[in-house]
DRENKOLLUM-671060 format. One record per residue: x, y, z of N, C-alpha, C in turn. Coordinates in steps of 0.05 Angstrom, whole numbers, plus 5000, padded with zeros to 4 digits. Example, Ala and Ser with C-alpha at 12.3 -4.5 7.8 and 13.67 -1.06 7.14 Angstrom:
<atoms>
526448865156524649105156526449345156525749555142527349795143525850015157
</atoms>
This chain:
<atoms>
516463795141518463975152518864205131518364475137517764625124520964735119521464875095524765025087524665215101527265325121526865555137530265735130531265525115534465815106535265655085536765845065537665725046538865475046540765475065542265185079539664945068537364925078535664755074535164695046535264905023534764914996537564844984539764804993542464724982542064414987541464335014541064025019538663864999536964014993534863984983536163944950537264104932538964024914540263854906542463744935543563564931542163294934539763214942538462984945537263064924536863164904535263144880536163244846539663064856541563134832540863174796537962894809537162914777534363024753534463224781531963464777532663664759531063914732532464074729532964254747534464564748534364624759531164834764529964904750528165014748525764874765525464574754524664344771524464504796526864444820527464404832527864624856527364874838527365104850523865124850523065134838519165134842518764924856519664714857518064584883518964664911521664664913522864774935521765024942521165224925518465564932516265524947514965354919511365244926510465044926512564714929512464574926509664354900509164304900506264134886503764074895504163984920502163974939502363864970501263734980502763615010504463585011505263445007507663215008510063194979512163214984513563084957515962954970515662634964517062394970518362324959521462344957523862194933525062034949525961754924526761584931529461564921531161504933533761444929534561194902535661154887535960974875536160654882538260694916538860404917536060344943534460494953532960434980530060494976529560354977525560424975524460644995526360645021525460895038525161055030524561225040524361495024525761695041527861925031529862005052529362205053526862435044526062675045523162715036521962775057519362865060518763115071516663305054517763655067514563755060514063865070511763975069511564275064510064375042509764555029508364855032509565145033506765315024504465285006502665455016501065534985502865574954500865514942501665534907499865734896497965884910495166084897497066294884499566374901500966634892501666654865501766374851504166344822501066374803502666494785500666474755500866134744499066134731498365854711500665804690501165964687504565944669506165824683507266034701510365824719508865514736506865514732506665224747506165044719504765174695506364884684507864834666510465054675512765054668514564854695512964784703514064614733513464314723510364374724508364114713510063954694510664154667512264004642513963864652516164044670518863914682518063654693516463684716516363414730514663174712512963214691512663014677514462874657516463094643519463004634520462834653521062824674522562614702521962434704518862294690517562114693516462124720515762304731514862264757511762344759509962144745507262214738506262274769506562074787505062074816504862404822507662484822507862714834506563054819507462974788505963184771502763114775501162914790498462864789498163034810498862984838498463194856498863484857501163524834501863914839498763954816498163674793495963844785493263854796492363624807489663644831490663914849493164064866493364254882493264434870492964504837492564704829490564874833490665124838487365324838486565324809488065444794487665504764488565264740487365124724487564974709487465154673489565074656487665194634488864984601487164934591488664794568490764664565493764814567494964724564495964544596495564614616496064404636493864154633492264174616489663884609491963804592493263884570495163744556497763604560498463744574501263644595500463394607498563434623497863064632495962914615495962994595494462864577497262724564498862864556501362724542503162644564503462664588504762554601503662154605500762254612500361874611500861814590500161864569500461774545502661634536504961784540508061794525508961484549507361534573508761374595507261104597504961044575504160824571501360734591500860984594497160944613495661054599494360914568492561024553489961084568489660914588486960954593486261214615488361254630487661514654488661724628489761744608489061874589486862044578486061764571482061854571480361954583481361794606479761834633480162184641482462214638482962464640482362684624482562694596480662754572477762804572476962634583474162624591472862874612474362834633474163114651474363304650476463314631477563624622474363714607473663544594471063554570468363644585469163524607466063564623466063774643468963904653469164164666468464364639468664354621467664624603470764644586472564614585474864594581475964574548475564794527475264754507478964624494479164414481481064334473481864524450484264474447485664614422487764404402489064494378489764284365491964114381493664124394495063984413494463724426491463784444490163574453488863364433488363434414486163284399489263074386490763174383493063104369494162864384495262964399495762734434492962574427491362674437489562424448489062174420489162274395487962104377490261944376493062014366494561854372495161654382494561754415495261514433492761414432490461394416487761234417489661094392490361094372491561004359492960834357496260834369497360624383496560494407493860554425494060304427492260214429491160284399488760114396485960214406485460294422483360374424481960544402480760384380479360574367476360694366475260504382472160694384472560874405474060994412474261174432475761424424477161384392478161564379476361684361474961484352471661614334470161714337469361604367468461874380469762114389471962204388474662444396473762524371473162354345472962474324470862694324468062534329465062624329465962994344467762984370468363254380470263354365470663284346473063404325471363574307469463414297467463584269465063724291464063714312462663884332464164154337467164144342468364434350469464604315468664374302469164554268472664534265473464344281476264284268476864134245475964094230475463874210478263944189478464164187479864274160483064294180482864224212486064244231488564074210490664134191492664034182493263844212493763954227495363724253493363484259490863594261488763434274488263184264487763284238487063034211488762884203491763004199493762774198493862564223492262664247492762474271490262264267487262344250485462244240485862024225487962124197488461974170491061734193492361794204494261564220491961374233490661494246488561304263486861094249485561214224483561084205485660834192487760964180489960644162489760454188491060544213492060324230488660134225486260314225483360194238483859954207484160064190483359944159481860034150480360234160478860454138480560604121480460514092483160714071480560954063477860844064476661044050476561284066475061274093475461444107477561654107479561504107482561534115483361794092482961684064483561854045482362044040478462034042476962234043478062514060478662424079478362634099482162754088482662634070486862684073485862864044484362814031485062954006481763204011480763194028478363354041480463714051482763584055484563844067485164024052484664214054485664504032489164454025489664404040493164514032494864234046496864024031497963884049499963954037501463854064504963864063505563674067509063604059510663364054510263214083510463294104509363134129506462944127504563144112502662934115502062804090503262784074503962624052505362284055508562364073509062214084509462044105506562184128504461984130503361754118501861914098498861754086501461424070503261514056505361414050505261084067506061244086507560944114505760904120503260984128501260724133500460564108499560744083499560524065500360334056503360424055505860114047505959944072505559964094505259864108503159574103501259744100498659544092499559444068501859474046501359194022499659344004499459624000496859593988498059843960498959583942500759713921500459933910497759963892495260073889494260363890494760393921494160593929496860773937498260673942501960803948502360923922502460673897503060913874501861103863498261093869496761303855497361563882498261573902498761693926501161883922503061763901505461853895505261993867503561853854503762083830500962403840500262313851498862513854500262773877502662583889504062823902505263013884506062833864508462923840505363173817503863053826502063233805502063553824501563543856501163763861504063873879505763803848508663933854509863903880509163653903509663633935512363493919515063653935517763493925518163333946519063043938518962753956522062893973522062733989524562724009525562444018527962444031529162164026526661994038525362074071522961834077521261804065520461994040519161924021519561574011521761663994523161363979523361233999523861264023523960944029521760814044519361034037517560904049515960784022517060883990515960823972517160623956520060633971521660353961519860183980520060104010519259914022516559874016515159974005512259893990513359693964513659763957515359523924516759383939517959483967518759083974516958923975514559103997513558844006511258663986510358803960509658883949510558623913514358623927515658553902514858623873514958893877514659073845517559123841518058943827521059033820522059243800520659183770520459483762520559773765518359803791517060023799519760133814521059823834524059963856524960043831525359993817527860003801528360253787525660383782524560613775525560863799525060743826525060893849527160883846529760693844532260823854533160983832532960893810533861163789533861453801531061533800530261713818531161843837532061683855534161723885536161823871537061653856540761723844540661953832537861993818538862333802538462473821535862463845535662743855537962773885540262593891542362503909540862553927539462383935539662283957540362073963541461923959542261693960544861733979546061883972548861993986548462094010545762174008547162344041544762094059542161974049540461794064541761514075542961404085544161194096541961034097538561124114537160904115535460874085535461104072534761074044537460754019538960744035540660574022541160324039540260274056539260024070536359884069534460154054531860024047532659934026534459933999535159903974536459613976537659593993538659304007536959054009535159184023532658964030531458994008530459184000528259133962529458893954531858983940533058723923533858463929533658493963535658243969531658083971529658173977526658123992525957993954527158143932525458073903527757813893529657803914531157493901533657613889534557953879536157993865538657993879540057813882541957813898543858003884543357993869546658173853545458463859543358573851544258833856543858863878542758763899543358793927546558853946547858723925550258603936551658923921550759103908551659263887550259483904548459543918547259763936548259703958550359513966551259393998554759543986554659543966557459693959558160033961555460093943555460423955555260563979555360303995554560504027556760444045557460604061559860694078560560434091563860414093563160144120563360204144562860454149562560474168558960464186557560404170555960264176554160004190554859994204553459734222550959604213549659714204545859554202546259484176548159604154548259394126550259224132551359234138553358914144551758724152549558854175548758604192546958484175544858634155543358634126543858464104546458504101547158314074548358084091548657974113549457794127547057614129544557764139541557594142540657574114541257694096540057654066541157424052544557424049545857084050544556934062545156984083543956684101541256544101538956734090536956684084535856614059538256644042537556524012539656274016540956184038543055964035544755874025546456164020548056314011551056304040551256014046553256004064556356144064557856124037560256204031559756484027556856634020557456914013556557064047555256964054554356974086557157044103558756734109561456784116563157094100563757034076565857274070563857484085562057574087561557844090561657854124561457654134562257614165564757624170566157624156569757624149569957824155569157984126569558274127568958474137566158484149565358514177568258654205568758324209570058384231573558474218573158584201577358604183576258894195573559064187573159404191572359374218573059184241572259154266568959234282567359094266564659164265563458874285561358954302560058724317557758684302557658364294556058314287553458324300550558414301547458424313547557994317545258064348543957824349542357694327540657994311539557754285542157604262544057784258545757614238546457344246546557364277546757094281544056824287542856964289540356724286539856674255540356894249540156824208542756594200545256584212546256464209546456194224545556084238544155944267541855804245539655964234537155884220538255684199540555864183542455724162542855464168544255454183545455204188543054944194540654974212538754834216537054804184537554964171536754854143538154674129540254704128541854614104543454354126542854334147544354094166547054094162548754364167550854404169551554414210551954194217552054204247555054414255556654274235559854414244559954724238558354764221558355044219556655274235555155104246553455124277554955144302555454944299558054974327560455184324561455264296562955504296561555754311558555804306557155994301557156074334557055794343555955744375559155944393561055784377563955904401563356184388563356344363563256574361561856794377559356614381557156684401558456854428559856484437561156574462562856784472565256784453567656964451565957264458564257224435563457564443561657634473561057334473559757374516557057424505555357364485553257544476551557234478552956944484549956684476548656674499549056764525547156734547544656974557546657284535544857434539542357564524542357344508540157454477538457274478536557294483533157004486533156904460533657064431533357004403535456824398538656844397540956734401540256454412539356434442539356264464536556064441534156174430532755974421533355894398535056024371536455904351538355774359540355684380542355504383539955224383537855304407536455074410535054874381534855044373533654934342535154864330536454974322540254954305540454624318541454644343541654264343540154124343537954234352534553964348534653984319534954124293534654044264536753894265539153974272541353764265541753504287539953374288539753074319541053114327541553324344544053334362541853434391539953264398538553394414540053384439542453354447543553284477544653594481544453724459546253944455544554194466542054134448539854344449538554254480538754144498538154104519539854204542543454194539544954344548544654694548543854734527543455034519541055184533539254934528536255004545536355084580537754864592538254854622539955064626542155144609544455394613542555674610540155604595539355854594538356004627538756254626538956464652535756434665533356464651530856434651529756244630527456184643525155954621522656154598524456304591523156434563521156284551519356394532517456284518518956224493520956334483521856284458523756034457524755974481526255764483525455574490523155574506522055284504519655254480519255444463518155344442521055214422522555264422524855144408525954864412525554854447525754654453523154434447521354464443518954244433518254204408519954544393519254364366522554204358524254224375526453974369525953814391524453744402522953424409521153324391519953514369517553354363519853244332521153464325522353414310523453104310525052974326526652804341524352564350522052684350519552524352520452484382521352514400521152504428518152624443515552514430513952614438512352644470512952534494512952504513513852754529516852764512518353094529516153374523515853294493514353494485511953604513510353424515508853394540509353474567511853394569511753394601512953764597514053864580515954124581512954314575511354254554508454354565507654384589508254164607506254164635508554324644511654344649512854534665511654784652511254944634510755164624508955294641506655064640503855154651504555124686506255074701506255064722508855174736509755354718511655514719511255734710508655814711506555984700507956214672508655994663510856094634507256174603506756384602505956404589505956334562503756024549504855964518503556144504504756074477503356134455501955884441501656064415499955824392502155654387504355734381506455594372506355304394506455364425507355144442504754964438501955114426500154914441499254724414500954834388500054814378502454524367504254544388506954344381505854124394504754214423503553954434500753774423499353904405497553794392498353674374500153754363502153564342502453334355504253354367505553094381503252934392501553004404498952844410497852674387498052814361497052694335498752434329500952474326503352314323503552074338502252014361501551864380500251564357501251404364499551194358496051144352495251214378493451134385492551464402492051734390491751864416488251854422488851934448486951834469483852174457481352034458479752314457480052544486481052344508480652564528482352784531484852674515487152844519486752984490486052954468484453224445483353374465481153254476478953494490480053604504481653534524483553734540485153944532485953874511487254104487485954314473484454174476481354304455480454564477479854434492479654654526481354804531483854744530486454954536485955224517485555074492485555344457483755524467481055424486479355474485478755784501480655724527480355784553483156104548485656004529487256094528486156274507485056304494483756424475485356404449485356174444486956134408484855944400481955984402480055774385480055884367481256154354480956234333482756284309485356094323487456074309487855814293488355904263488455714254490655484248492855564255495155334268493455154278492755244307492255044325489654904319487654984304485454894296485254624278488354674256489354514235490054304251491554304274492854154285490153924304488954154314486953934326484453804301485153874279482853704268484553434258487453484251488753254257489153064278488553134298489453014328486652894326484053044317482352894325480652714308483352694284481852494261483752254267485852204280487551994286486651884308484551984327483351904352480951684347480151744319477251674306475551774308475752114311473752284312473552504289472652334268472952444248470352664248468352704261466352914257466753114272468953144298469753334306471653444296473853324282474953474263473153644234471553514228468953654211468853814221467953934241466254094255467954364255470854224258472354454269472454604235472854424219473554504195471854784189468854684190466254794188466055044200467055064232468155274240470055554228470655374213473555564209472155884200472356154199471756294190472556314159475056254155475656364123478856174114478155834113480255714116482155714090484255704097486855764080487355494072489455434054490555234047490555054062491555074097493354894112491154724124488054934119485354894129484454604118484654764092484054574068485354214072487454234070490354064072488953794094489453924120489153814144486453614149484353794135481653594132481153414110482953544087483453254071484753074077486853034092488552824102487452744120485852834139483552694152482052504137480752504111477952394099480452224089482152264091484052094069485151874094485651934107486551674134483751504137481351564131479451454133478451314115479451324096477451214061476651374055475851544052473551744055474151874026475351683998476451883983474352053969470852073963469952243944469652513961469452413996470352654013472552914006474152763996477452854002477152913966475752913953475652973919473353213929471153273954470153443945470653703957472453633982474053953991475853973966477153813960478853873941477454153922476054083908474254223882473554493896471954453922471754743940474154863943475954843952478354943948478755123920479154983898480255093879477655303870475055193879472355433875472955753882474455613914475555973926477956023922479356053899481056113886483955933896484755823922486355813933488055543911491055633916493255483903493955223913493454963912493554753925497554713928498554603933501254573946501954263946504754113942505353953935503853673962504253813988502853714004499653574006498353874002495853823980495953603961496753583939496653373924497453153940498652963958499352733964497052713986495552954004493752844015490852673994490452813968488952723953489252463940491852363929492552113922492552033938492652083969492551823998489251783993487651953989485851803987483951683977484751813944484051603927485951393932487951263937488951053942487750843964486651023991485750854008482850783997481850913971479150823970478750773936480750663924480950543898480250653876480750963884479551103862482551153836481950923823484150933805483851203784481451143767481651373748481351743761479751673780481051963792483451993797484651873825488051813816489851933793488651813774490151853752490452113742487652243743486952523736487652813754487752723776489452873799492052923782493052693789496352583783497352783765496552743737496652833716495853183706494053353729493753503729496253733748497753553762499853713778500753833757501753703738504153883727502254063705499653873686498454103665497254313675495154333691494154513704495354703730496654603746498054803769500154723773503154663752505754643751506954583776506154363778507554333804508054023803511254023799512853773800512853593813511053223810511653103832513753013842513952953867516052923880516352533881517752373900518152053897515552053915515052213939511252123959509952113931509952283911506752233894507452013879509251913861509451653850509551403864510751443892509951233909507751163908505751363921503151383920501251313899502051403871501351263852501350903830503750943846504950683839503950423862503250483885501550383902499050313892497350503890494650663879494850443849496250463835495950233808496149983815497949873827498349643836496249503856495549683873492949533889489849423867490449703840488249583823488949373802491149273800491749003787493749103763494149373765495749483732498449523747499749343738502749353765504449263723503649353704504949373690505849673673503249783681503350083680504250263704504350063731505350193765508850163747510149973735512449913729513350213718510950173693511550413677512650643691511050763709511251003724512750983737514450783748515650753768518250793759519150743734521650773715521350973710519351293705520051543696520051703726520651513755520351663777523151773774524151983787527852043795528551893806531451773790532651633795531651313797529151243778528151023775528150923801525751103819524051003847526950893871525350813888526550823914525750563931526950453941526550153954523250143966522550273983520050303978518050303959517450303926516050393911516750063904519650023897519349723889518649513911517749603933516949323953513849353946512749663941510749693945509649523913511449613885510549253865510749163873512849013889512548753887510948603902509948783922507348653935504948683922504548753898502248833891502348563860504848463858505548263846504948033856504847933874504547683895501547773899500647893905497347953905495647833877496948003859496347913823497447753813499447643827500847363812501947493790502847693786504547703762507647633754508547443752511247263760512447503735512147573715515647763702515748003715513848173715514148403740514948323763514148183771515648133796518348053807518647863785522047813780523548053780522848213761524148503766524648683785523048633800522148813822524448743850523548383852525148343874527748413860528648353842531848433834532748653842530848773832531549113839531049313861528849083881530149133907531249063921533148793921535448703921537948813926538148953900539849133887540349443906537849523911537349743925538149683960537849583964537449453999539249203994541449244006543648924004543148844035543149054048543349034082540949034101538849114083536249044106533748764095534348714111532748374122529648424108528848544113525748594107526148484081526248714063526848674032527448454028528948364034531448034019528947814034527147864051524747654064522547654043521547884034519747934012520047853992523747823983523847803952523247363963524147273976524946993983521546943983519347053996517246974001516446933971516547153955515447213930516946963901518846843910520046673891519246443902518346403928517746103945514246063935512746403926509546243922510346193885512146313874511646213848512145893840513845803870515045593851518145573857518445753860522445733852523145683880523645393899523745423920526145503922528445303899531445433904532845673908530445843895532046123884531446263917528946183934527746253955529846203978530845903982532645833999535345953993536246073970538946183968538146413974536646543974536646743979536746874016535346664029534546674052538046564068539446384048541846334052543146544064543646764030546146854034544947154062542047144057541547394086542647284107542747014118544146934150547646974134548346964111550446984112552147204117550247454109550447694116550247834140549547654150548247644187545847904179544447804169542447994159540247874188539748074208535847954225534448134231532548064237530148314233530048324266528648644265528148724294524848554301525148424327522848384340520448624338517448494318517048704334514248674353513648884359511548874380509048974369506948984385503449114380502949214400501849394403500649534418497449644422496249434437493849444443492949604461490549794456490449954480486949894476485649894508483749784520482149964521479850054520477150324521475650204545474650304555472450224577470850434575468450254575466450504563464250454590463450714606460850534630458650674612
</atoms>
């Protein structure tokens, strides 16, 4: 329906309130092309459809001074057709929809579109090259930017200041630094923009190294830093933890003031110190800055709470809400996280009504899966199950919360079945979920090979065979099955295994006997430099213990603390004190067992005193049952062991009083059961 009086162009206005006006007057002239269809907000119909003159009359200017408009609106459909109805195309309308997909998240008709422009004859200028590498940049696509490059040094743009900074961004994200720098310090003339650039992708990457020789060499060719300077050269020494170097930087800040007028320059200063452990001067850069501030309150709130720092956490939550400030959803999962650490439940449940009051626990997925966790660490799983079902949708983050407080709780079954809802609630997992249910599979008594391989298939299919969580996890699952060579295999697999790599296949060889196994990843390990972990060490004593390797044992043992300082804990003296006693030295297991903390744990003395009754050693042993006696008044087991162990020496009396005063105590043991499971093999 073509416009035939102004009347029609007033109506036409008012159905298109949220057009500019310029917009809205060029399409209404010469419309875009056939057709232009708007939709009302609340109705999918469409309540105006109008059909158009020619557009040949307008110059290439006012149409994409139209073009721009309607790709601002987000209305790509429609800016595609006014540009296919165009007669005249010229550069800058190739750029306009070149940055229109782009900005609107269609890298690829991007290209696609890029491409055409390239093959009509269509010479680009710095604009386009700028746009396009970028958005090859974020998102990833980089062999498609390297080649944008190849037409970069073909048209002799090489020396473009705009072009190359979009180059030097592209190359850090790729991990080419050499590239990256060649071509950044290849430029005749840079300025503080592309300085701090090269800056933020470097610190970004960790790559200490190169940030500070980056910075003195700005300072050499007199480039004066600016506040995103510092805080892109403080947040390098965070992540970095060069504490010196911050410490250096903030001087710096303070003489040349910026500090005063940068707000986010003094919230990066927050995190440096609070990220290097220094709580105090953290707490001393959380003072110089305004309270009227929101993002450092919420800052030094997650920095307490994450050093477990409960009382300084609270006051600043206090004070917080005295300058009437809303606390962020992360302060509260930091404080949520708190509490599941330190098994403060009541201070969880404060956290929880605070939650409420502000109306904010049903509408935050992060909130909604820290409550869940918060009570699965603290056994309160009836709680974290209420929270789960109240939740609005079946999120990925909350039912990963929810299975690792089943597995926690060892409820391994739920674990399972809340897997199979995921997958049939077409709830997309992660590594995290698949990697919880492989757990719990391990944990299993007896788990079954079919149900590994099924798992094994899922990693496979889902595409996480290359993750090493889940890899760790199934070489565990599949050394408790008795498939100790497919756990090998996986090991063998691994591209470039880390500690947890390491860890997981020793406690494998170590569930097995397998101890000169489990002594010779060990040694490979420490070959590729990697730091073994207190974990580490008790998988190694499990298996020299399961396979009698006393004087290794010993030399492990003894090397925690001389060679890689690391304090045993009551698992390694257990373990040792086991490990002696199975070899007949239960007078030297004594020994060690008296310099354990707190002179050992009911466990360590059942574990002599059975190693006493094995060796017949009647004065160790006397001691032993005493003292776990002493330790355990109320459980039956113990007070049965010590009675057995006085009944083979001889002492029936001491045996029968003893067995006495347990019925007198109404001391009885739980029934227990076995569990046999059947293979059928055709």
């Amino acid at each position: 329906m073509p416009l035939k009086s102004p009347y029609d162009l007033a109506d036409y206005f008012v159905l298109f309130p949220y057009l500019p006006m310029r917009t809205k007057l060029c399409i209404a002239l010469f419309g875009r092309s056939r057709y232009v269809t708007t939709h009302s907000h609340n109705c999918q119909q469409p309540i105006l459809s109008l059909h158009f003159c020619s557009i040949s009359n307008y110059d290439v200017s006012s149409l994409n001074k139209t073009l721009h408009d309607v790709v601002k609106c987000g209305s790509l459909t429609s800016a595609r057709h006014m540009f296919d109805e165009m007669p005249k195309r010229d550069v800058v309308t190739w750029n306009i929809m070149i940055s229109g997909y782009s900005h609107n998240g269609f890298p690829r008709k991007s290209l696609n579109l890029y491409s055409k422009m390239v093959s009509q004859g269509i010479k680009e200028n710095s604009s386009t090259f700028t746009s396009i590498l970028t958005m090859s940049a974020n998102a990833g696509l980089f062999k498609q930017g390297v080649e944008i490059h190849s037409r970069v040094v073909v048209l002799g743009c090489s020396m473009n200041l705009y072009i190359v900074s979009a180059l030097v961004n592209m190359y850090i994200k790729i991990g080419f630094i050499d590239v990256a720098f060649k071509l950044f310090y290849d430029l005749p003339k840079r300025n503080l923009p592309v300085w701090n650039l090269v800056l933020r992708g470097i610190c970004e990457l960790g790559r200490s190294g190169e940030f500070l020789r980056l910075y003195n060499d700005m300072k050499l060719e007199n480039v004066e830093p600016n506040g995103l300077t510092f805080c892109y050269l403080i947040h390098g020494c965070y992540k970095e933890r060069l504490v010196n170097k911050g410490r250096q930087l903030h001087s710096h800040v303070i003489k040349t003031g910026w500090l005063e007028s940068n707000i986010f320059l003094a919230n990066v200063l927050v995190d440096f110190y609070s990220a290097c452990g220094i709580l105090v001067d953290a707490d001393r850069a959380f003072e110089c800055i305004p309270p009227q501030d929101v993002i450092t309150w919420n800052s030094m709130v997650s920095v307490y709470a994450a050093n477990d720092l409960l009382h300084e956490a609270v006051r600043v939550l206090e004070e917080m809400r005295l300058w009437d400030k809303h606390p962020s959803a992360m302060s509260f999962v930091a404080l949520l996280n708190l509490s599941s650490r330190t098994k403060e439940l009541l201070f969880g449940k404060q956290i929880h009504n605070f939650v409420i009051k502000l109306g904010i626990d049903y509408g935050s997925v992060l909130i909604q899966s820290a409550l869940i966790d918060m009570y699965g660490k603290n056994d309160n799983i009836q709680s974290s199950i209420t929270v789960f079902q109240c939740s609005r949708e079946r999120s990925l983050e909350c039912c990963n919360s929810m299975m690792t407080s089943f597995l926690h709780l060892g409820f391994l079954q739920d674990v399972f079945e809340l897997f199979s809802r995921m997958v049939c609630e077409n709830i997309v997992f992660d590594e995290v979920s698949l990697s919880s249910t492989i757990k719990a599979l391990s944990l299993y008594s007896s788990p079954s090979m079919d149900s590994c391989g099924l798992l094994h298939c899922c990693a496979i299919k889902s595409g996480f065979d290359s993750d090493s969580m889940i890899l760790c996890s199934l070489i565990d699952a599949y050394s408790r099955s008795g498939q100790i060579r497919f756990s090998q295999q996986i090991f063998e697999a691994l591209p470039s295994p880390n500690i947890i790599g390491f860890t997981s296949i020793m406690n494998a060889y170590a569930q097995k006997g397998m101890g000169y196994k489990c002594l010779a990843v060990f040694e490979e390990m420490i070959q590729k430099g990697l730091k073994p972990d207190k974990v580490t060490f008790l998988c190694i004593l499990l298996g020299c213990n399961h396979s009698g390797l006393v004087e290794e044992g010993k030399k492990i043992f003894d090397s925690m603390r001389t060679l890689h300082e690391i304090i045993p804990d009551r698992r390694h003296y257990s373990c040792m004190v086991d490990l002696l006693g199975r070899a007949g030295l239960v007078n030297e297991a004594e020994e060690l067992l008296m310099h354990a903390s707190s002179e050992g744990d009911s466990v360590m003395w059942s574990s002599l005193l059975r190693s006493c009754r094995i060796h017949q050693n009647e004065h160790v042993g006397r001691r032993a049952a005493k003292r776990l006696m002493d330790l355990e008044p109320e459980d039956p087991s113990f007070w049965l062991q010590a009675s057995n162990f006085y009944s083979e020496i001889g002492e029936f009396e001491t045996a029968v009083y003893i067995r006495e005063v347990a019925v007198a105590r109404k001391l009885s043991r739980d029934i227990g059961c076995s569990l046999i499971r059947v293979h059928e093999y055709h």
